[in-house]
C-alpha positions as CSV (number, residue, x, y, z in Angstrom):
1,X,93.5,94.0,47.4
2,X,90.6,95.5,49.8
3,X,91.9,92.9,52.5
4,X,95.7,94.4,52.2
5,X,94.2,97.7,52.9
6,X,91.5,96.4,55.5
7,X,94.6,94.9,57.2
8,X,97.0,97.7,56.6
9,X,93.9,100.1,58.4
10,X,93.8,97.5,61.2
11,X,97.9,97.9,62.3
12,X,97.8,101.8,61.4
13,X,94.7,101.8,63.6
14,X,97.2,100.0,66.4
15,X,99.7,102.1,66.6
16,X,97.3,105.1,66.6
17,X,94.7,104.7,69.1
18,X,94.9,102.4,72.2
19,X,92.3,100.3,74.0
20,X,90.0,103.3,74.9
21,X,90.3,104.8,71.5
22,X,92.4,107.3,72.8
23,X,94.9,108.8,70.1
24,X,98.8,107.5,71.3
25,X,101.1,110.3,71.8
26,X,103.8,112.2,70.7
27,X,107.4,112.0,72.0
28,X,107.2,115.3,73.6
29,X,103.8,114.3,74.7
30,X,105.4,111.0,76.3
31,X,108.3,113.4,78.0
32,X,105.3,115.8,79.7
33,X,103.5,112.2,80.4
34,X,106.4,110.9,82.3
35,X,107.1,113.9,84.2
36,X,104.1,113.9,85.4
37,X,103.7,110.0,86.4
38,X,106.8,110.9,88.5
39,X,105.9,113.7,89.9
40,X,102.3,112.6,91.0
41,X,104.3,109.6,92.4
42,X,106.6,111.8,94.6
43,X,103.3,113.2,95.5
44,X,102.3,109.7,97.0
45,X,105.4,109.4,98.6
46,X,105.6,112.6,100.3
47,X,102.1,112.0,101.5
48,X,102.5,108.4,103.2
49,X,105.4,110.4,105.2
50,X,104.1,113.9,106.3
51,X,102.8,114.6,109.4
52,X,99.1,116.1,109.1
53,X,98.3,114.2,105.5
54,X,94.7,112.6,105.9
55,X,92.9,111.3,103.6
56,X,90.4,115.0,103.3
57,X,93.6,117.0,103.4
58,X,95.4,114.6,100.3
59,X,92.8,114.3,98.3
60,X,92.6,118.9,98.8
61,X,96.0,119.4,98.2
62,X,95.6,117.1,95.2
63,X,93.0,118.9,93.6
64,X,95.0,122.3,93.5
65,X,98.1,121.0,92.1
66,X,95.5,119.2,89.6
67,X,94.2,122.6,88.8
68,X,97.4,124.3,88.4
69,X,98.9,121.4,86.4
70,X,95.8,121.5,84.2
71,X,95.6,125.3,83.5
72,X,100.0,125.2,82.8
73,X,98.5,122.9,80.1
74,X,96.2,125.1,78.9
75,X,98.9,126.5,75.9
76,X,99.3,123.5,74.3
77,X,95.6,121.9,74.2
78,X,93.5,125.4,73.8
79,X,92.3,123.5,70.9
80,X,90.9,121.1,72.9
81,X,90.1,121.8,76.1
82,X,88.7,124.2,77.9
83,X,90.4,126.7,81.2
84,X,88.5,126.3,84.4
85,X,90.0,130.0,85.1
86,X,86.9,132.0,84.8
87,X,84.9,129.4,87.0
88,X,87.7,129.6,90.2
89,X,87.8,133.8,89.8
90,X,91.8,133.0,88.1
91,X,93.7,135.7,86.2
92,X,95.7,133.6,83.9
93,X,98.2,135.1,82.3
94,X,98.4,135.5,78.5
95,X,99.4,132.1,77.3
96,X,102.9,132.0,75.1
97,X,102.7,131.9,71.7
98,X,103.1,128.1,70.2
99,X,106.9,127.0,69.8
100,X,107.9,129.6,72.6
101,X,106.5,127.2,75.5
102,X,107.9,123.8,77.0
103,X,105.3,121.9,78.8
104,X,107.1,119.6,80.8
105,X,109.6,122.9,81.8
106,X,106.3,124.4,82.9
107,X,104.8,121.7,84.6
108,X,108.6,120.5,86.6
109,X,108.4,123.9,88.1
110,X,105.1,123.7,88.6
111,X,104.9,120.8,90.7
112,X,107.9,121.3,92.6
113,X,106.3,125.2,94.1
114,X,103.3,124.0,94.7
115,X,105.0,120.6,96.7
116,X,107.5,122.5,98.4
117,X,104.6,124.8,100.4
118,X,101.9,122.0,100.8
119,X,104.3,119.8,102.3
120,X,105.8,122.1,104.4
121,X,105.9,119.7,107.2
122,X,107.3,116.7,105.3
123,X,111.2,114.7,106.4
124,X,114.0,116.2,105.1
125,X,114.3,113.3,102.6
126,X,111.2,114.2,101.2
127,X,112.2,118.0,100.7
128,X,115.7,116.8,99.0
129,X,113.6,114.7,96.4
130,X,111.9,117.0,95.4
131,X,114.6,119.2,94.8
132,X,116.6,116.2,93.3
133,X,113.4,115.5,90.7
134,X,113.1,119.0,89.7
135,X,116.8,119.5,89.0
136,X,117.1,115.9,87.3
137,X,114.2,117.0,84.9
138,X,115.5,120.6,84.1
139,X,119.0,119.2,83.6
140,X,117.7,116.4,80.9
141,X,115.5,119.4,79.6
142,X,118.5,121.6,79.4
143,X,120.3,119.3,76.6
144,X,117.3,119.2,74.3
145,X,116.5,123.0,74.6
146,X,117.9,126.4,75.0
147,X,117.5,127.8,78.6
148,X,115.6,130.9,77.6
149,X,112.5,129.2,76.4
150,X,112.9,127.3,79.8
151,X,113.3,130.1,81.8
152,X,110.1,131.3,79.8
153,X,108.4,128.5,79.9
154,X,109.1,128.4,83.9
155,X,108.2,131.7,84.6
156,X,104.5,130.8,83.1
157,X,104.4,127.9,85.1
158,X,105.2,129.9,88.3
159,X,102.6,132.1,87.9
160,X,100.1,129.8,87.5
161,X,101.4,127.5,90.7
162,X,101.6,131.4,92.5
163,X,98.0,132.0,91.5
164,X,96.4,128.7,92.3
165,X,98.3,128.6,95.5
166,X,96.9,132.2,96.5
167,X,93.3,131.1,95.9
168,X,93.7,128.1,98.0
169,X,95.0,130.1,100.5
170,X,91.7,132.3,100.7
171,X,89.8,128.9,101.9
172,X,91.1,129.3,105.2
173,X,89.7,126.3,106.9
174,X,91.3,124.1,104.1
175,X,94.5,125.9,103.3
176,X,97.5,124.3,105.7
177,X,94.9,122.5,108.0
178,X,97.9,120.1,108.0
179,X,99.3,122.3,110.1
180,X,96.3,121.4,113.3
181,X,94.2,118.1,112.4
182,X,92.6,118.4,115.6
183,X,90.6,121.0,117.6
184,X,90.8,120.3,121.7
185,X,88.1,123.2,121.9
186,X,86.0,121.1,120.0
187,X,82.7,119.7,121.9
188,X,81.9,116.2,121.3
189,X,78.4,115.1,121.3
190,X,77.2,112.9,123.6
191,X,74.6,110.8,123.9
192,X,73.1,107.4,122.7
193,X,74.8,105.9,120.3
194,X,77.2,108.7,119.3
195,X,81.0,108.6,118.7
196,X,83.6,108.7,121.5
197,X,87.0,108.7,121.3
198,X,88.3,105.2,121.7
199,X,89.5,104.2,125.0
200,X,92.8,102.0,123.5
201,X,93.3,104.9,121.1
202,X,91.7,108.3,122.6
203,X,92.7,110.7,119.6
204,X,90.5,113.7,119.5
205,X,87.8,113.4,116.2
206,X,89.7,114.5,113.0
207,X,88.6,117.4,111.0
208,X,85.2,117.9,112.8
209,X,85.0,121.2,110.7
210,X,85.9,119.7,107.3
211,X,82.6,119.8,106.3
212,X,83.2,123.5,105.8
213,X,85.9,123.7,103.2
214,X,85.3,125.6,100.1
215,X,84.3,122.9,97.8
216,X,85.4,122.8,94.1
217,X,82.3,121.8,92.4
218,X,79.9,120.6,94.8
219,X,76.8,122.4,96.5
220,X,77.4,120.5,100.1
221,X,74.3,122.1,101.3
222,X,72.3,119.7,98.7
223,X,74.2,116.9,98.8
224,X,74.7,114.7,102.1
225,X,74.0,111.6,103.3
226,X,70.3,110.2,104.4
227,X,68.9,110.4,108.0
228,X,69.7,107.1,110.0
229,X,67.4,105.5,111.2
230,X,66.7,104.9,114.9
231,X,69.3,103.5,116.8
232,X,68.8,100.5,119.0
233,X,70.1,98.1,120.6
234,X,68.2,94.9,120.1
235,X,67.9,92.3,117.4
236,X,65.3,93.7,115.6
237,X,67.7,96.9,114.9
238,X,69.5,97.5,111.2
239,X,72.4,98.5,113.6
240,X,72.2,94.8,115.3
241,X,71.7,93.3,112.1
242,X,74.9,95.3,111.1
243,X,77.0,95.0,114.1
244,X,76.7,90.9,114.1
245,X,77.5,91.1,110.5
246,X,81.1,92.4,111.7
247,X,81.4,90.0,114.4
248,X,80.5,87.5,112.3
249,X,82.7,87.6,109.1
250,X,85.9,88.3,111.9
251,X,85.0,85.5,114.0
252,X,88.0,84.2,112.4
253,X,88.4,86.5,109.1
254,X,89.1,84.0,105.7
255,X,92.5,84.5,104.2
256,X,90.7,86.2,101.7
257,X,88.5,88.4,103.3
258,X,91.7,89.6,105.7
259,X,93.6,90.4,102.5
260,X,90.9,92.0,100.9
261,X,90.5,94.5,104.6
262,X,94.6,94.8,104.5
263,X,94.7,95.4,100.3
264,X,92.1,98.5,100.9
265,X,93.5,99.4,104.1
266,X,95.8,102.8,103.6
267,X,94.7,104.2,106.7
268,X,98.6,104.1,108.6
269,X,100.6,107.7,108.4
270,X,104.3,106.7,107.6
271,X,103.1,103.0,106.3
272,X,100.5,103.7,103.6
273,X,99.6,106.8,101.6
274,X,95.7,108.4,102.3
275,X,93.1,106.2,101.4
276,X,91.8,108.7,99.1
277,X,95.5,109.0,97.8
278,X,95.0,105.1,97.0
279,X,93.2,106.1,93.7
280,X,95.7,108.8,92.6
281,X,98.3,105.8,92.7
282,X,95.1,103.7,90.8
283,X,94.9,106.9,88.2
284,X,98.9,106.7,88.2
285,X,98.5,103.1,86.9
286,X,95.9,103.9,84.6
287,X,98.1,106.6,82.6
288,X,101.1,104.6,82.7
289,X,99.5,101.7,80.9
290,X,97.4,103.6,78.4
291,X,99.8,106.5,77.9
292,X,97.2,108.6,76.2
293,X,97.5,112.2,75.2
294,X,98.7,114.7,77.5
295,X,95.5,116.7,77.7
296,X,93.6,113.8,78.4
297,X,96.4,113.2,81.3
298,X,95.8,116.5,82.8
299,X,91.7,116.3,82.5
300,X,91.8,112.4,84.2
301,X,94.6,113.6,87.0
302,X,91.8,117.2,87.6
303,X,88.9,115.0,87.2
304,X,89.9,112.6,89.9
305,X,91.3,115.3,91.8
306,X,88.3,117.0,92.2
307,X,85.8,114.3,92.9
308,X,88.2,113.2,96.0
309,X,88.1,116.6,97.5
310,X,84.7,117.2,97.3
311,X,84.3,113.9,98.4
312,X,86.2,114.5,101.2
313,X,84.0,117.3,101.9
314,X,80.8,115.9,101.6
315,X,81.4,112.7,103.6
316,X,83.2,114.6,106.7
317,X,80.5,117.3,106.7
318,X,78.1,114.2,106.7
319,X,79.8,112.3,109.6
320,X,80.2,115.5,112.1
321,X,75.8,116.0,111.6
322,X,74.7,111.8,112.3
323,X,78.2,111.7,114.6
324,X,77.6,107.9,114.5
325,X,79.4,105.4,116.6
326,X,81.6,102.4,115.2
327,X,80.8,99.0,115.5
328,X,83.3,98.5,117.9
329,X,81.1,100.5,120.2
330,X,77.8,98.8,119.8
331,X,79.5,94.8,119.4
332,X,81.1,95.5,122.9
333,X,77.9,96.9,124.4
334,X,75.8,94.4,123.1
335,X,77.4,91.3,121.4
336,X,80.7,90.8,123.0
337,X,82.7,93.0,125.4
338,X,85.9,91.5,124.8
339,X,85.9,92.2,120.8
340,X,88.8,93.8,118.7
341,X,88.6,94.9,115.1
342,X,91.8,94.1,113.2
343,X,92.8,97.3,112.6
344,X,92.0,100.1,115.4
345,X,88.9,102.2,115.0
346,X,89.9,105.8,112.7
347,X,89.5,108.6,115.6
348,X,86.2,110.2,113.9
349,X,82.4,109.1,113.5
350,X,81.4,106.4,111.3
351,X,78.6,107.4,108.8
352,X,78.9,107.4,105.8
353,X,82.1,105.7,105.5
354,X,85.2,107.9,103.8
355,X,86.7,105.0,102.0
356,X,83.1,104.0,100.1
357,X,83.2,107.8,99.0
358,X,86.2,108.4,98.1
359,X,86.7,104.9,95.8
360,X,82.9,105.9,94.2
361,X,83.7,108.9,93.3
362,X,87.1,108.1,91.6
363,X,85.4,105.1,90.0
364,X,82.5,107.1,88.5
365,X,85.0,110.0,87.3
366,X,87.4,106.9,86.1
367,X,84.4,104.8,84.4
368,X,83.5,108.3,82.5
369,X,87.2,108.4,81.4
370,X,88.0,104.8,80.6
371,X,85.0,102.8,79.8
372,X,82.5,100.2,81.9
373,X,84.6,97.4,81.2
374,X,88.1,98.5,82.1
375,X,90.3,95.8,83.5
376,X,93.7,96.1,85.5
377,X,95.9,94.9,88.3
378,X,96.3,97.1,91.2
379,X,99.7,97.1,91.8
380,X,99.6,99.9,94.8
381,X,101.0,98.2,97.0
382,X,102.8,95.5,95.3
383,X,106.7,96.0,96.9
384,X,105.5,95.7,100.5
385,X,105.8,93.3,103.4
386,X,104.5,94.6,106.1
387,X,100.9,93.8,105.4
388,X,99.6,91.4,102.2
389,X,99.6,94.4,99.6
390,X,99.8,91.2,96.7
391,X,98.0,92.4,93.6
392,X,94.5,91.9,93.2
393,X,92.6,92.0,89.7
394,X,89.1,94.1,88.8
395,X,87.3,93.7,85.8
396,X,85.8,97.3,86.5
397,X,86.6,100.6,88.2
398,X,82.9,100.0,90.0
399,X,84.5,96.7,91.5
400,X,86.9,98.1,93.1
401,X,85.0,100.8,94.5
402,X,82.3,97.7,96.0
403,X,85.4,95.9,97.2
404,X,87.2,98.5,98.5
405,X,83.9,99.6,100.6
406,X,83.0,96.4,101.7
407,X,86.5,95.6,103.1
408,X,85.4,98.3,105.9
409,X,83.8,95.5,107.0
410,X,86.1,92.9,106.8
411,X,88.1,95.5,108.9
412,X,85.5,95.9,111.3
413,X,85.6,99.5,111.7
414,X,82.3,100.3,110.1
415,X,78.5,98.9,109.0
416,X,77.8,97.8,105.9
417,X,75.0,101.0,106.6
418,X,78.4,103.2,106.3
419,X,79.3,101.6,103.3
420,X,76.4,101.6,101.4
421,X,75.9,105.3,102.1
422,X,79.3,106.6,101.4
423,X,79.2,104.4,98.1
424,X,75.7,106.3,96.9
425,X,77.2,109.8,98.3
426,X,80.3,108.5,96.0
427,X,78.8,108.2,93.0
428,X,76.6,111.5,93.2
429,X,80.3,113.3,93.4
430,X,81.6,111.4,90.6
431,X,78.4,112.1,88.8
432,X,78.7,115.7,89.1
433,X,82.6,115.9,88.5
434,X,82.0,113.8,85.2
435,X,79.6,116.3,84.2
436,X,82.2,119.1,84.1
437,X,82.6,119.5,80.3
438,X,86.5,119.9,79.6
439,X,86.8,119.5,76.1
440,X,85.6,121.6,73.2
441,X,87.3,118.2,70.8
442,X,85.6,114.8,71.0
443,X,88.1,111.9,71.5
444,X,86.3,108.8,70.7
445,X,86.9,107.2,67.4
446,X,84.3,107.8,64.7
């Protein structure tokens, strides 16, 4: 008898709770869940396509419609979570009483505001899906509820999209920066071993004032990277050391070490999203395996969100004080003046490296979420041809954030120096993102 009910525990305990003991989810839950995996992948869309979207300004824009999205959500997990209003100076509205409110009405509208004025600058194809998504979703909404508690439901999520939108508006280095990537009154430094423009691809430096957008959680003045040390040009140099390490591994790259530099890439406007965009597709994967509740949705998509922005901000305000040169620089001055990267050197300094920090951040924020141990495919860029996007496996979020710094190398558009310091900048972020406490309910399985 005690083994019918041990067993009978074991298949309720299945269809309750999935791998990460997180409780499975209602049908309406699934409905706000699926809105919002196709939502956040119009997102990824609109940002591999629109002019101005770089990997600080996507991982930004990100982090607001996170914020908005998590506060519409606010109604139906006050029981569990906590608002973030009070911390950002928000006037949140008084939330609608339970059974007057439709999440997934609130969050459709939500999404679609808050696209159609970040993307301002997107193709025309891009503005008519996102009017296409938001009316497909309202119409399927319309046959399963009346239209005035969608027109209420709506109106709340307006307000909230209004109001988050205002206060990234008052960060007026960040808000629309899309809009002018570049400043041509900006004054290079000059000097040994400092960045220049390249000379196959002389781009003005990206962003050189990134470093002073309003972060969301992090003190930037107490967090960036460590002093470099000097910079030389002969063999007894870390930066020689360095430089022949990148010559080395590309004199020729392994099949597997090019895929590995091409997999990570996501550095081409119109080809691949934002590198920092390359974990909200990871998070997007994440959800749509584990499905969990919609709460911990929101808190995983603000979590991420947040750590990539400030990120961002760290690691550019990091680069524009060390202005270091890439290795492209130092192997042609030194090791070999006719050598090539594979992919052309980004158009901004080298140290610390933006990809390490973004993928250590996500991963720490990510590894918080989902466990040490989690294991999954990353099917990002799976569909394409143009480069080998085939599916690579990870037995850990931190894997993928070593592999996805490292391939920087394999690249050869930065020193294993870079990597090592965005990765440890990386993790500090994620650190201090994780540490946000969300929930006023504990999730795990007792």
């Amino acid at each position: 008898m005690g083994m019918i009910v041990g067993v009978i525990i074991l298949v309720l305990g299945f269809f309750i709770f999935n791998s990460n003991g997180i409780k499975k989810i209602s049908p309406w839950e699934k409905q706000a869940n699926e809105l919002l995996l196709d939502w956040v992948g119009l997102f990824l869309e609109a940002d591999r396509f629109t002019e101005g979207y770089r990997a600080p300004i996507s991982a930004r824009t990100f982090a607001y419609i996170s914020l908005a999205a998590y506060e519409v959500g606010m109604p139906t997990m006050k029981q569990t979570h906590q608002s973030l209003a009070m911390q950002y100076g928000l006037k949140i509205p008084s939330y609608p009483i339970s059974g007057d409110y439709n999440l997934s009405a609130a969050l459709n509208v939500t999404f679609k505001s808050l696209l159609d004025r970040y993307f301002v600058t997107a193709p025309v194809f891009i503005k008519n899906k996102i009017n296409q998504l938001y009316e497909n979703k309202r119409h399927l909404l319309s046959k399963q509820f009346n239209h005035e508690l969608i027109d209420k439901s709506e109106s709340f999520g307006l307000e909230i999209a209004n109001m988050v939108y205002n206060y990234s508006a008052s960060d007026t280095i960040g808000h629309m920066a899309f809009l002018q990537i570049y400043d041509l009154n900006y004054k290079i430094p000059r000097g040994h071993g400092k960045w220049i423009p390249s000379e196959e691809h002389p781009l003005p430096p990206l962003l050189p004032y990134w470093g002073k957008v309003r972060p969301f959680v992090i003190d930037v003045s107490k967090l960036h990277s460590k002093p470099l040390p000097e910079y030389k040009y002969d063999a007894s140099s870390i930066f020689y050391t360095d430089a022949l390490e990148v010559m080395t591994v590309s004199s020729p790259l392994t099949s597997e070490n090019k895929w590995i530099a091409e997999f990570w890439s996501d550095d081409h406007q119109g080809l691949t999203f934002a590198p920092s965009s390359r974990w909200i597709s990871i998070t997007n994967q994440i959800i749509n395996l584990e499905m969990p509740e919609t709460a911990i949705v929101l808190e995983t998509y603000l979590k991420v969100s947040l750590a990539l922005a400030d990120a961002g901000i760290v690691c550019w305000n990091s680069k524009y004080i060390y202005n270091l040169e890439r290795p492209e620089n130092y192997i042609k001055k030194v090791l070999d003046p006719d050598w090539k990267p594979l992919f052309p050197s980004p158009n901004f300094p080298a140290y610390p490296s933006g990809h390490s920090t973004f993928g250590a951040a996500a991963a720490e924020v990510l590894t918080q979420l989902y466990g040490q141990d989690y294991k999954m495919k990353d099917m990002s860029h799976a569909s394409r041809d143009e480069f080998n996007g085939k599916p690579r496996s990870f037995n850990s979020f931190y894997e993928m954030a070593f592999e996805n710094a490292f391939s920087r190398i394999y690249l050869g558009v930065h020193f294993r120096t870079d990597c090592e310091e965005g990765l440890v900048l990386g993790f500090q972020v994620g650190k201090k993102i994780s540490a946000l406490n969300l929930r006023s309910k504990d999730f795990s399985i007792k």
